[in-house]
C-alpha positions as CSV (number, residue, x, y, z in Angstrom):
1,X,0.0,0.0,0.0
2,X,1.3,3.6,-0.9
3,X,2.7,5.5,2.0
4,X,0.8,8.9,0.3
5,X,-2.6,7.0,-0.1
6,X,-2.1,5.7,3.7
7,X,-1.5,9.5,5.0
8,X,-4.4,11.0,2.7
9,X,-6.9,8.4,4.6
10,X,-5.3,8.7,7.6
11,X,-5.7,12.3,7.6
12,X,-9.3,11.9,6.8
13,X,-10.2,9.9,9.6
14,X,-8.3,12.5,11.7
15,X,-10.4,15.4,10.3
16,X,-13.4,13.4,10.7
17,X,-13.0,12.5,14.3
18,X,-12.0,15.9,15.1
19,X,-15.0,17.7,13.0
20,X,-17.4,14.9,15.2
21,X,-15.9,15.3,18.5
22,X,-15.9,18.9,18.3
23,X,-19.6,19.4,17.3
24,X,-20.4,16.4,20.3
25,X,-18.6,18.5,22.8
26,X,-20.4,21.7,21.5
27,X,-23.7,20.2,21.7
28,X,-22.7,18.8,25.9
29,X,-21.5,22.3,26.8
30,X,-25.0,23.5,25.0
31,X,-27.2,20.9,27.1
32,X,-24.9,21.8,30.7
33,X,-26.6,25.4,29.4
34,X,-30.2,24.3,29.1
35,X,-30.1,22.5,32.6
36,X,-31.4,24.5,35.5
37,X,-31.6,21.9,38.4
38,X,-32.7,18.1,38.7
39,X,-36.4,18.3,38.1
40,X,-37.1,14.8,39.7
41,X,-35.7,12.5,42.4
42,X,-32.0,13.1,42.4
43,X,-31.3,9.6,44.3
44,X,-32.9,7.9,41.0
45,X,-30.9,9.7,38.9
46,X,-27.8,9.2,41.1
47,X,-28.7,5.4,41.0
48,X,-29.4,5.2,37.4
49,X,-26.1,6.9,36.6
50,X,-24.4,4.2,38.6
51,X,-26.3,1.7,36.5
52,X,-25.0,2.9,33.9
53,X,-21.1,3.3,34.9
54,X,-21.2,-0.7,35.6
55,X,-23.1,-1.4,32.6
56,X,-20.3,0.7,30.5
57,X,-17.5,-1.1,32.9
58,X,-18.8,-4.4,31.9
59,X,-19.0,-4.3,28.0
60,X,-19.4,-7.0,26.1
61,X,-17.3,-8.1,23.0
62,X,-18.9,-7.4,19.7
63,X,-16.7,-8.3,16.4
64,X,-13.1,-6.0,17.1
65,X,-14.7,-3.9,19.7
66,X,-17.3,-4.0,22.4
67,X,-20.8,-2.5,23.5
68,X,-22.9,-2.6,26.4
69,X,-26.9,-3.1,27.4
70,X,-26.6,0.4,28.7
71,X,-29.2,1.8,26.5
72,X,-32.0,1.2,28.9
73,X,-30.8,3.6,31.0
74,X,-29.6,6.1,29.0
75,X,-33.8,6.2,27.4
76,X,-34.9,6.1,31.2
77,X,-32.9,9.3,32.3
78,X,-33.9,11.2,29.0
79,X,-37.3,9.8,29.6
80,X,-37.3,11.2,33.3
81,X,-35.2,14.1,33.3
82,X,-34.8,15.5,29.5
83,X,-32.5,14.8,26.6
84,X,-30.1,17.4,27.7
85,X,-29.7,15.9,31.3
86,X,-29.3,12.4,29.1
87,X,-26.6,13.9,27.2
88,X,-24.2,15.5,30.5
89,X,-24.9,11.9,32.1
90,X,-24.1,9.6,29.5
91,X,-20.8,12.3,28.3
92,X,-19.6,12.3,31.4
93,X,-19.7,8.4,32.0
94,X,-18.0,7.6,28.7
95,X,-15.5,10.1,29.6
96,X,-14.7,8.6,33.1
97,X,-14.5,5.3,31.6
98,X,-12.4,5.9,28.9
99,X,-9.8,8.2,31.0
100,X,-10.1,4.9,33.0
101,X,-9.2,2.8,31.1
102,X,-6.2,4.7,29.5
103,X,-7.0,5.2,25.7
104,X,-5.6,7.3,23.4
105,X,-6.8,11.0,23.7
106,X,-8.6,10.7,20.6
107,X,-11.2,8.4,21.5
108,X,-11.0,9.7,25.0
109,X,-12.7,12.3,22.9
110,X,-14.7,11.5,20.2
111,X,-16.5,8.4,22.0
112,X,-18.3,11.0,24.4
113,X,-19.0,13.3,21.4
114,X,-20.2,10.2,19.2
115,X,-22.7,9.5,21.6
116,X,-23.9,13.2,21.7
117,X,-24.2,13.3,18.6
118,X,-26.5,10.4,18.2
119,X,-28.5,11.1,21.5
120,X,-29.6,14.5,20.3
121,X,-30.2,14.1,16.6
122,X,-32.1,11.1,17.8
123,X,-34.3,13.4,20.1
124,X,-34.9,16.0,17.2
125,X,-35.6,13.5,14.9
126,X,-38.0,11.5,17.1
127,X,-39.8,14.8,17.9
128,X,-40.2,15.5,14.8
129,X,-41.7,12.0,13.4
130,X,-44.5,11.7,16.2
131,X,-45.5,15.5,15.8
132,X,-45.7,15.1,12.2
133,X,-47.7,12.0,12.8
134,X,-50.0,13.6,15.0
135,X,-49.2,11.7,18.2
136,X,-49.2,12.9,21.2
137,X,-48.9,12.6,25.3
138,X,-53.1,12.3,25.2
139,X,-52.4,9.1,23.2
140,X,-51.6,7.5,26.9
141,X,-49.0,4.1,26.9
142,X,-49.6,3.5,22.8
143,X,-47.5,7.0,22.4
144,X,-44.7,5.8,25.1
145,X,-44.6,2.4,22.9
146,X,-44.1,4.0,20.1
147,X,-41.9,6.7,20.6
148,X,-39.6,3.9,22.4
149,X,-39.4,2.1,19.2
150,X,-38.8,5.1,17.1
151,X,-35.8,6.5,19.4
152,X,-34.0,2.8,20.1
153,X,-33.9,2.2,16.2
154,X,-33.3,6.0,15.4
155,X,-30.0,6.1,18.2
156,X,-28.9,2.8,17.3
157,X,-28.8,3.9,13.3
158,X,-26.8,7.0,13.8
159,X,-24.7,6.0,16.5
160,X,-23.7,2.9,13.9
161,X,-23.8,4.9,10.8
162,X,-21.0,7.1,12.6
163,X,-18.8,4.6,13.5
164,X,-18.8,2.3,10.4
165,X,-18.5,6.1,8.5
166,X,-14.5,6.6,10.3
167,X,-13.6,2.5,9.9
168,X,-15.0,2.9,6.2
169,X,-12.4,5.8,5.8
170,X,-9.5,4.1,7.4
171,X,-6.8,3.0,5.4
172,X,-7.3,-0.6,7.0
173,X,-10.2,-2.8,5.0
174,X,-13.8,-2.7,6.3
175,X,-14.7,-5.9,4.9
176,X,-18.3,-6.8,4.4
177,X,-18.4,-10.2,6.4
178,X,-17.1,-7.8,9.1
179,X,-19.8,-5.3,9.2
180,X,-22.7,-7.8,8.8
181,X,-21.3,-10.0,12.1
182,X,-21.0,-6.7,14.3
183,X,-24.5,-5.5,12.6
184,X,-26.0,-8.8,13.6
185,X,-24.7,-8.6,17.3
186,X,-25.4,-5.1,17.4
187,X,-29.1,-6.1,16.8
188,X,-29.7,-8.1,19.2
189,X,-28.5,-5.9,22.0
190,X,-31.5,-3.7,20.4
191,X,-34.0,-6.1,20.8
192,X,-32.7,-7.3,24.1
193,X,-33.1,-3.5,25.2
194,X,-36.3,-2.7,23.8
195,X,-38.0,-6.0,25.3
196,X,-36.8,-4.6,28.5
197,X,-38.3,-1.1,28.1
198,X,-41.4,-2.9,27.0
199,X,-41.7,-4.5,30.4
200,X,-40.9,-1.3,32.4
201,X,-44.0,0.5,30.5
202,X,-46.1,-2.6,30.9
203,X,-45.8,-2.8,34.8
204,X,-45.5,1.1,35.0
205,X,-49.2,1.3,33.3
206,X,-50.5,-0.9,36.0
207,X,-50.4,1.8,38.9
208,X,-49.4,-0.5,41.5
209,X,-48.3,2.4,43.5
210,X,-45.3,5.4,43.7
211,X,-42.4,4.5,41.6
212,X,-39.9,5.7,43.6
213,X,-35.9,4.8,43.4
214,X,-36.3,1.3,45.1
215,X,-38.7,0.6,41.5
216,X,-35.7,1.2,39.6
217,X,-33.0,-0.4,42.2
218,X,-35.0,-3.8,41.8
219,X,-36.0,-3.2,38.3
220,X,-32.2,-2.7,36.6
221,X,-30.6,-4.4,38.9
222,X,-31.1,-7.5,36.9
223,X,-30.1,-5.7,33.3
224,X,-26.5,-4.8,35.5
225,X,-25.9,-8.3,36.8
226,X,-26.7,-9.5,33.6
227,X,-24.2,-7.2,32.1
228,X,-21.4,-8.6,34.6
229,X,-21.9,-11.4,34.0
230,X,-22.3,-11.5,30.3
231,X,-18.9,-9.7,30.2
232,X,-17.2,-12.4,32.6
233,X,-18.4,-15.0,31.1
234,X,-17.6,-13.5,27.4
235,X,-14.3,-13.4,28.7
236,X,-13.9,-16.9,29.7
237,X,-15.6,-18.3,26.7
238,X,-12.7,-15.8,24.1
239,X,-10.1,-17.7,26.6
240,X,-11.3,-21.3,26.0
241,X,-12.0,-20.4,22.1
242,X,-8.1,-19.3,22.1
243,X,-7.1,-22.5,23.5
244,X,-9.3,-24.5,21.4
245,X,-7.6,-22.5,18.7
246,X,-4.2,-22.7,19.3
247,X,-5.1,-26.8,19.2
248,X,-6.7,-26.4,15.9
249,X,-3.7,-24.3,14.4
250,X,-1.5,-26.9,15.7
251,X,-3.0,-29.7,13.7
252,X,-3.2,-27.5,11.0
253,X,0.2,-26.3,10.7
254,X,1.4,-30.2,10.8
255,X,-0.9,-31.1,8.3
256,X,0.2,-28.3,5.6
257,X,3.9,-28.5,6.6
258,X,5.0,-30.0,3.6
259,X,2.9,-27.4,1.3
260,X,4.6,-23.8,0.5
261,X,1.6,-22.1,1.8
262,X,1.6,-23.0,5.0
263,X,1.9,-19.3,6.6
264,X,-2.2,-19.1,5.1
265,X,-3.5,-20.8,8.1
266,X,-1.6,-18.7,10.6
267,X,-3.1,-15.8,8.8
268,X,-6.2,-16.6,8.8
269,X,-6.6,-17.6,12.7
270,X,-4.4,-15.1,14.1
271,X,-7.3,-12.8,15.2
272,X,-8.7,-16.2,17.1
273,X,-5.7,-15.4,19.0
274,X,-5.4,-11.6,19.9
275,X,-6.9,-8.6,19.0
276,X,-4.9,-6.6,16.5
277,X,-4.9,-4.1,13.5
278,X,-1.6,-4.6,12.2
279,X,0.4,-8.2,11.7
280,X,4.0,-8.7,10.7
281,X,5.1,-12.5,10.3
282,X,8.7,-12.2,9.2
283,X,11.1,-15.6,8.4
284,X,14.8,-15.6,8.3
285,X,16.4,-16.9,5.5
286,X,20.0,-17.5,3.8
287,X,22.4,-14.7,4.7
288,X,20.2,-13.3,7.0
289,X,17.8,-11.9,5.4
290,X,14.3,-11.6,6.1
291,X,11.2,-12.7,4.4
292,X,7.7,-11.5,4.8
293,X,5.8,-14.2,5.5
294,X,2.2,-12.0,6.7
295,X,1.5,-8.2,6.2
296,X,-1.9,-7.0,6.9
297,X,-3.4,-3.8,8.6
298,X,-1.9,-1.1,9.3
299,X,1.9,-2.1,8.4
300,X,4.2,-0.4,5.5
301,X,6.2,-1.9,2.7
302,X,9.8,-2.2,3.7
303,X,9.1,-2.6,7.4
304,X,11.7,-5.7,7.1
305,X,14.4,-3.5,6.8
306,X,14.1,-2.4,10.4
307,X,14.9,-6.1,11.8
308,X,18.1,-6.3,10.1
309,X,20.1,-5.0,12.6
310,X,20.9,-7.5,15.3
311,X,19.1,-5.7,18.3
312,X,16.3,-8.7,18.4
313,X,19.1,-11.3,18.8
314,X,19.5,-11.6,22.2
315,X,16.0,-11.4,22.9
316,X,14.2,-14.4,24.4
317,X,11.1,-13.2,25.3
318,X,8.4,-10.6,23.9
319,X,8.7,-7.0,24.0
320,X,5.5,-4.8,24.6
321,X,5.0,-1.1,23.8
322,X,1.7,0.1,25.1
323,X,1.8,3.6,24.3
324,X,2.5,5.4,20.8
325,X,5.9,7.0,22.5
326,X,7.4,4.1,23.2
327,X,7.2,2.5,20.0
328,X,11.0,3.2,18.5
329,X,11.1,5.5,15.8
330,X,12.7,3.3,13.0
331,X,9.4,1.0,13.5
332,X,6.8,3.6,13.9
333,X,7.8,5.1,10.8
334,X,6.5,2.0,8.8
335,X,3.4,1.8,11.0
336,X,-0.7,3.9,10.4
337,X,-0.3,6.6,13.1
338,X,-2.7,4.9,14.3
339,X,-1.1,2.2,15.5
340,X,-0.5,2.5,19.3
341,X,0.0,-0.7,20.9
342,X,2.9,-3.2,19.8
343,X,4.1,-6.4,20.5
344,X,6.8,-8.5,19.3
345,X,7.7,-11.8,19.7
346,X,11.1,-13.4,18.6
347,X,10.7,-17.0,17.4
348,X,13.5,-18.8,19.1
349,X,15.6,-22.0,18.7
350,X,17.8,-23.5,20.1
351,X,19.6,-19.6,20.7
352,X,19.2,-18.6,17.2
353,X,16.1,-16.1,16.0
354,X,14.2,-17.9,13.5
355,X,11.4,-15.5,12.9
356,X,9.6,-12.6,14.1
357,X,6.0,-12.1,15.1
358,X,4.2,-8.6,15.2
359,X,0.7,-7.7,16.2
360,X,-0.3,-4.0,16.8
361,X,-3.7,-2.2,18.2
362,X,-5.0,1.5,17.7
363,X,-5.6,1.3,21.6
364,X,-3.2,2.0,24.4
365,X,-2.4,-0.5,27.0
366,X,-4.6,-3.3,25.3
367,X,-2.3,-6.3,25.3
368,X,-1.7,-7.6,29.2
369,X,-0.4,-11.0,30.1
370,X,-2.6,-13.5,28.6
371,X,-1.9,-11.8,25.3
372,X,1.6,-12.3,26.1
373,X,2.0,-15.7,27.0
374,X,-1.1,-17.2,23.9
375,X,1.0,-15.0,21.7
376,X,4.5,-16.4,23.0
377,X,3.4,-20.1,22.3
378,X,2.2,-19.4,19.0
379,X,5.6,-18.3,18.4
380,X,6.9,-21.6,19.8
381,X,5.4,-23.2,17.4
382,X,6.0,-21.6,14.4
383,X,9.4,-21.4,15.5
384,X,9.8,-25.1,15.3
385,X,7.7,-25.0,12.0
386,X,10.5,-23.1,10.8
387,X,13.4,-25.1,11.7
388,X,11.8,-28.2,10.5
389,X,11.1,-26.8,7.1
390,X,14.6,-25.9,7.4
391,X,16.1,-29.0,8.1
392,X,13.8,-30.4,5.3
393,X,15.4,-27.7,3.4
394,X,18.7,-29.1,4.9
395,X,17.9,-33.2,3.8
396,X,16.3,-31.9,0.4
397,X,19.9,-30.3,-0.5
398,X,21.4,-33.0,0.5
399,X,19.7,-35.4,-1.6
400,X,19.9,-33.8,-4.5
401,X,24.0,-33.3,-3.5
402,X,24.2,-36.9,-3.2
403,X,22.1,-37.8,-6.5
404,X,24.3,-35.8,-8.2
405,X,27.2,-37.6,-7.2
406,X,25.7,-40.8,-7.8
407,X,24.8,-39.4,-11.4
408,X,28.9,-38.3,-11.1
409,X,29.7,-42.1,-10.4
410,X,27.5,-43.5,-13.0
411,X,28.7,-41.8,-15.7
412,X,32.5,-41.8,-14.9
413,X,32.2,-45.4,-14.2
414,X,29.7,-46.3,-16.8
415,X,29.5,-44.2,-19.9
416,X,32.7,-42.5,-19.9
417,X,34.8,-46.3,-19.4
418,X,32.3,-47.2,-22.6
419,X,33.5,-44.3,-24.3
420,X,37.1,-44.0,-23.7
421,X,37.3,-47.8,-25.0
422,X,35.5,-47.1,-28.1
423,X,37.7,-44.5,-28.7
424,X,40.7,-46.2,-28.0
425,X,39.5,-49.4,-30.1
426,X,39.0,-46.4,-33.3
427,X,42.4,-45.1,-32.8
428,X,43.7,-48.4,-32.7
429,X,41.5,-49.6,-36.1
430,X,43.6,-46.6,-37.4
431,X,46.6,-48.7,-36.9
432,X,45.4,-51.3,-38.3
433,X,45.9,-52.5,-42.0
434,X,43.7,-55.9,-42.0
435,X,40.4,-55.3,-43.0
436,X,39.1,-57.8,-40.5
437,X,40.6,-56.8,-37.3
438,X,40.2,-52.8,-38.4
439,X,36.0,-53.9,-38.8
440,X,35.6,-56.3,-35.5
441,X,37.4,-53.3,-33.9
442,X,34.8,-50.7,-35.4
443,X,32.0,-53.1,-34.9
444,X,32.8,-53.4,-31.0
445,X,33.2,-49.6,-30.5
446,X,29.4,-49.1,-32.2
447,X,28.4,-51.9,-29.9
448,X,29.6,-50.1,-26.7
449,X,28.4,-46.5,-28.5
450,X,24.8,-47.9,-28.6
451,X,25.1,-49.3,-25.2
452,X,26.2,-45.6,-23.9
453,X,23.5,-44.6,-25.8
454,X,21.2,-46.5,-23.8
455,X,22.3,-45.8,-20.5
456,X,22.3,-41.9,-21.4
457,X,18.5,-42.6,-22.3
458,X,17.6,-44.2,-19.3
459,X,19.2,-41.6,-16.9
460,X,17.5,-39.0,-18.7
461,X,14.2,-41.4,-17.9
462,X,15.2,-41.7,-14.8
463,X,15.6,-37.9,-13.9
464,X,11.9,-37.2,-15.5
465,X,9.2,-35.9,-12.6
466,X,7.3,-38.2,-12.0
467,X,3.5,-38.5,-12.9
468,X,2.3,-37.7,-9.5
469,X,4.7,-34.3,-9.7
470,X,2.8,-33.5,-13.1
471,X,-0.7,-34.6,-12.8
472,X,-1.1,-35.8,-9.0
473,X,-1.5,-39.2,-7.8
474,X,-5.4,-40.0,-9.1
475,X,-4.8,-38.6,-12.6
476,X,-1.3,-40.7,-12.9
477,X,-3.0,-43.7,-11.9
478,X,-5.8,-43.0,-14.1
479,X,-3.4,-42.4,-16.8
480,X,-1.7,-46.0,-16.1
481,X,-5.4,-47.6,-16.2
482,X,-5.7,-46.1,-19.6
483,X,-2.4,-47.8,-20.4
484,X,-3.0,-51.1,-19.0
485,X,-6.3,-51.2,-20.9
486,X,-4.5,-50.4,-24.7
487,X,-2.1,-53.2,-23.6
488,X,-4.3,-56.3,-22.5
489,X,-7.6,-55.3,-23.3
490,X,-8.7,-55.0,-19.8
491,X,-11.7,-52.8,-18.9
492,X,-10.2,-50.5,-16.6
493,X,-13.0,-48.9,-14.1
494,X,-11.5,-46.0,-12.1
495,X,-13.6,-44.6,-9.1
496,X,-13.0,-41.8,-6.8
497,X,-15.1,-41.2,-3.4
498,X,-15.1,-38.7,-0.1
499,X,-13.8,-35.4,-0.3
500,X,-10.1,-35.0,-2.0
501,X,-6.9,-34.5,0.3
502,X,-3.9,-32.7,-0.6
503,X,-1.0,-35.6,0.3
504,X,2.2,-35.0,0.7
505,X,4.9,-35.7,-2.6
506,X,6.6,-38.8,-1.1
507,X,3.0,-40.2,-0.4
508,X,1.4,-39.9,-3.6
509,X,5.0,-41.2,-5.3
510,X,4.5,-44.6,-2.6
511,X,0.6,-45.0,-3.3
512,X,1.5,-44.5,-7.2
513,X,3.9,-46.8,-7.6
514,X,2.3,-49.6,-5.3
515,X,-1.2,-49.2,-7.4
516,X,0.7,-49.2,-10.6
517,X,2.5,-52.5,-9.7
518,X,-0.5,-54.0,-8.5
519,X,-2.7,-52.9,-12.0
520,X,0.5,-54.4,-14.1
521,X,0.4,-57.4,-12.2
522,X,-3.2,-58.2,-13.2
523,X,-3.1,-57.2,-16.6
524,X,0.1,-58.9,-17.3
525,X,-0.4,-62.6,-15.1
526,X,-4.1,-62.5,-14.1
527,X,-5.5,-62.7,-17.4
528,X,-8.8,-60.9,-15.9
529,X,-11.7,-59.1,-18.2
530,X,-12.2,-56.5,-16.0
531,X,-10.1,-54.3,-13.3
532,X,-11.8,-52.1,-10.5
533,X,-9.6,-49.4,-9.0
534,X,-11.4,-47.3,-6.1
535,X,-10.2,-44.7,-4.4
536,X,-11.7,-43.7,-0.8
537,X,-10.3,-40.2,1.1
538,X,-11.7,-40.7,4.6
539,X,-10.7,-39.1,7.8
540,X,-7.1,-39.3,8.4
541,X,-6.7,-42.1,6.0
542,X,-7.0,-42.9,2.2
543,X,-8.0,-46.4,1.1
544,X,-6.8,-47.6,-2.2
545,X,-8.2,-50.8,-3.9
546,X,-7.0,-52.6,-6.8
547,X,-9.4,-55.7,-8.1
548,X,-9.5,-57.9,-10.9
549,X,-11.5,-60.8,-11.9
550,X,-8.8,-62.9,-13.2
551,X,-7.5,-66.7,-12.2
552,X,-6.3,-65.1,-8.6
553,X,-2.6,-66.8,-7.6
554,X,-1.4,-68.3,-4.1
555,X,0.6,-65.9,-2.3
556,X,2.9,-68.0,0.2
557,X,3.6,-69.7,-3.6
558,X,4.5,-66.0,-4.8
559,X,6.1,-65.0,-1.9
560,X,8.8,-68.1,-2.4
561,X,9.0,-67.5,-5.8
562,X,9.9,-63.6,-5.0
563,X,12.9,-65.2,-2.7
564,X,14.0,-67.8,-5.2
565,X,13.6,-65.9,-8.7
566,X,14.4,-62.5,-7.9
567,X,10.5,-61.3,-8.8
568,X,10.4,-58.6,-6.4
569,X,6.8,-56.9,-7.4
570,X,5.1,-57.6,-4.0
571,X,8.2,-57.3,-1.5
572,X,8.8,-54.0,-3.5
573,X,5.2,-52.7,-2.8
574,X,5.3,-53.9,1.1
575,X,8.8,-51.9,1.5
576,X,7.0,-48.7,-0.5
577,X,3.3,-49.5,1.6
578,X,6.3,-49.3,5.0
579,X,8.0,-46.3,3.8
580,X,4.6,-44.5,4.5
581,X,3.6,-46.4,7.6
582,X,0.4,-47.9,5.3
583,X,-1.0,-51.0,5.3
584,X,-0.6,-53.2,2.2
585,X,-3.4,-56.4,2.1
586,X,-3.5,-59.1,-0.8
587,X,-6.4,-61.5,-1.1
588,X,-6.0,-63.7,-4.0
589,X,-7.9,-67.3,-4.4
590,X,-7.0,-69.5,-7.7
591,X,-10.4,-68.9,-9.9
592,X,-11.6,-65.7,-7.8
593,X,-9.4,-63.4,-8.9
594,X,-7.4,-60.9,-6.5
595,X,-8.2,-57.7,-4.6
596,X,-5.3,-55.5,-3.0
597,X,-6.0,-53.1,-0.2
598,X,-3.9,-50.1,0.4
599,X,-4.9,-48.1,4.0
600,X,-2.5,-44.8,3.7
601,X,-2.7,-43.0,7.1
602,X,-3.1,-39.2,5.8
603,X,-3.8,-37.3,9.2
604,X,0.2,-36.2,10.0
């Protein structure tokens, strides 16, 4: 993303939450104007104002942020004591909570202004809808019904239409999936408010004496313990949904080791995790370097450049900035101003920095110890995803050193001996003045030419991918079946069943070669009409079956004859069904033709 388009946003948002919190505070100091004096029961108001500080202490998560069932007592107090007194109360809690709880001066701000805002364009706009309608105080509880329903969805419209207005702005995405799961919590809060409002006009109607401030101690004090323990128990449910997690992940990761993408799933779940605006996944390579594994939110191009220095080396454990100010400046330059929360995590083994893990929030002080230590075993175990793809890295180079030099061997004791013979039996023909001798000497030089020849051929054969590289493990055995069929005039009838699996190289190589030996085998010795090849992907295992409906053998008779005559098709496919801790089965009756049964564990 473009460092100019990120300011221009950023800037925008800036303005906008400035412009908003300036006319919210212009409209407070306008309603601490229009108030004379507490017309009504100041201990009500007192307690409702106390209702309302726990219900805001309490929130409960919604999507990246939070809200509250505070509503029903924000409508009560502008219900008893005006929309201007509703405003100062409801300003002045959200201030004291949010100076409370330490965020940044901005939304220390534009949260109480936001919700001034919304409280008296509701009121106008309300006012305006039931004169224009003709309704009235006269109407008796159908006008307190109505104008209930009018202000709860009028507030909760603005109020949203405001916030999703600045995230739409922001340089960060505002996905759609985002806004229709915090729209869909966000309406049941409504109705859960409104249905309580109902019940407060449906026993206030019934004049069963003075409402007084005991009415309203026992009436909300249900809505406030509610709230508590929504919020506590909201918190204990995110800490088990972490854990659970952090489980899934794990599985996860070990599945998709082998694959190049395997950074998608930390991606995707990382939010599961921690709450965060801005994630940096960087992986050390060769030299030093660093590679950007993960970059989304609020992080710049070229951040990677600021871990090259050495200063996270000795590091064993995370590093938390809670405040802009103490973010250091090289970093901060790559991050939205926004950004004011950071914490790294070096990914650590055996005393060498693997990796580096980076999550970032636009609040202060958000990330406490949990946070720290969920964050600091997801870095454990990328860490050792890491060096194992490393040390894979490692074997991988090796191999290929050591099939070179094989490849080294075979041709300097092979085809170079073939041709420095032939050459030296051509230089001797040269010598030679017999026709005879000069032609058995020219004849025996082509002969060891065309064997080179052939040896060159099958190397080159030999160092093809194989099918399973180029067309994957069922379309390579189809491909054989097609094969087999052209060859012995076998019906060849493939099946696949159960939801595909993405298996690892080596495994689809095994299975290939096993269920290629096995379909050879019948259409070479079995002399069968028909051949069956199923495969079955279930979970955590695939199950291959070969079948044919020829004369069927004895296998303790094969088996000998394997040990005696060097045929080596079923030892070969037990060592290839071991190699991949399957389970290779082969039943086989003379006259009832032979089915082989291939269980491939697929889970790890």
């Amino acid at each position: 993303m473009e460092v100019s388009y990120v300011n221009r946003r950023e800037r925008y948002v800036n303005w906008t939450i400035m412009g908003l919190s300036i006319i919210g505070w212009m409209l407070t100091f306008y309603s601490v104007l229009q108030i004379d004096g507490v017309e009504g029961d100041l201990m009500t108001l007192l307690l409702l104002t106390l209702f309302l500080l726990l219900t805001e202490l309490y929130p409960i998560p919604v999507w990246k942020g939070i809200t509250t069932l505070s509503f029903p007592l924000i409508y009560t107090i502008v219900l008893l004591y005006g929309v201007w007194m509703g405003v100062l109360t409801m300003v002045a809690v959200s201030l004291g909570i949010n100076l409370l709880k330490r965020r940044k001066k901005q939304i220390v701000w534009f949260n109480p202004g936001q919700l001034a805002i919304a409280l008296v364009v509701t009121h106008i706009l309300t006012e305006w809808i039931l004169t224009a309608t003709g309704w009235s105080l006269s109407d008796g509880v159908g006008y307190f019904y109505l104008h209930l329903c009018l202000f709860t969805f009028i507030f909760y419209l603005i109020n949203n239409l405001l916030i999703d207005f600045v995230l739409w702005i922001r340089p960060q995405p505002y996905a759609w999936e985002d806004w229709k799961q915090k729209s869909i919590q966000e309406t049941i809060i409504v109705l859960i408010s409104v249905c309580y409002l109902f019940i407060m006009f449906a026993l206030g109607s019934q004049n069963r004496g003075v409402v007084d401030v005991f009415s309203y101690l026992f009436f909300f004090s249900p809505l406030v313990a509610a709230s508590v323990i929504s919020a506590v128990i909201s918190r204990q449910h995110r800490e088990k949904r972490r854990l659970k997690a952090l489980v899934s992940l794990t599985k996860e990761l070990n599945r998709t080791l082998p694959s190049e993408n395997w950074t998608a799933a930390v991606e995707r779940r990382i939010d599961e995790f921690i709450q965060t605006d801005a994630t940096l996944f960087l992986i050390k390579e060769e030299g030093h370097s660093w590679k950007v594994a993960i970059q989304t939110g609020g992080i710049l191009d070229g951040v990677e450049q600021v871990f090259q220095e050495d200063w996270l080396e000795n590091v064993d454990e995370s590093l938390r900035y809670t405040t802009k100010k103490q973010i250091p400046l090289d970093l901060s330059s790559y991050l939205y101003s926004s950004i004011r929360s950071v914490m790294i995590t070096p990914l650590r083994v055996e005393d060498e920095t693997v990796g580096i893990l980076l999550v970032g929030s636009e609040q202060n002080q958000i990330y406490h110890t949990t946070d720290i230590q969920f964050l600091s075993t997801l870095a454990n175990q990328l860490a050792v995803i890491i060096k194992t793809r490393m040390l894979f890295s490692e074997r991988e180079k090796r191999i290929l050193l050591e099939e070179r030099n094989r490849l080294a061997r075979e041709i300097h004791d092979g085809i170079a001996q073939t041709l420095a013979g032939a050459v030296m039996n051509l230089e001797s023909s040269k010598r030679v003045n017999e026709g005879e001798e000069r032609t058995s000497l020219v004849n025996e030089s082509i002969l060891k030419l065309r064997g080179s020849l052939g040896e060159v051929r099958e190397s080159i054969y030999a160092l093809r991918p194989s099918p399973t590289e180029k067309f994957g493990v069922e379309e390579a055995i189809k491909a054989k079946g097609e094969d087999i069929s052209r060859d012995y005039g076998i019906d060849v009838q493939m099946k696949l069943m159960g939801d595909r699996s993405d298996l690892p190289p080596h495994i689809q190589q095994n299975v290939y070669e096993i269920m290629s030996e096995a379909m050879q085998n019948a259409g070479k010795h079995a002399q069968a009409s028909v051949l069956q090849v199923t495969f079955r992907y279930c979970k955590g295992h695939l199950i291959a079956r070969v079948k044919d409906d020829g004369k069927g053998f004895r296998l303790y008779e094969a088996l000998l004859k394997a040990n005696t005559d060097a045929h080596y098709g079923i030892l070969n496919m037990n060592e290839l069904a071991e190699q991949i801790d399957a389970s290779l089965k082969i039943n086989s009756s003379e006259r009832f033709g032979t089915v082989i049964l291939l269980v491939v564990p697929i889970s790890k």
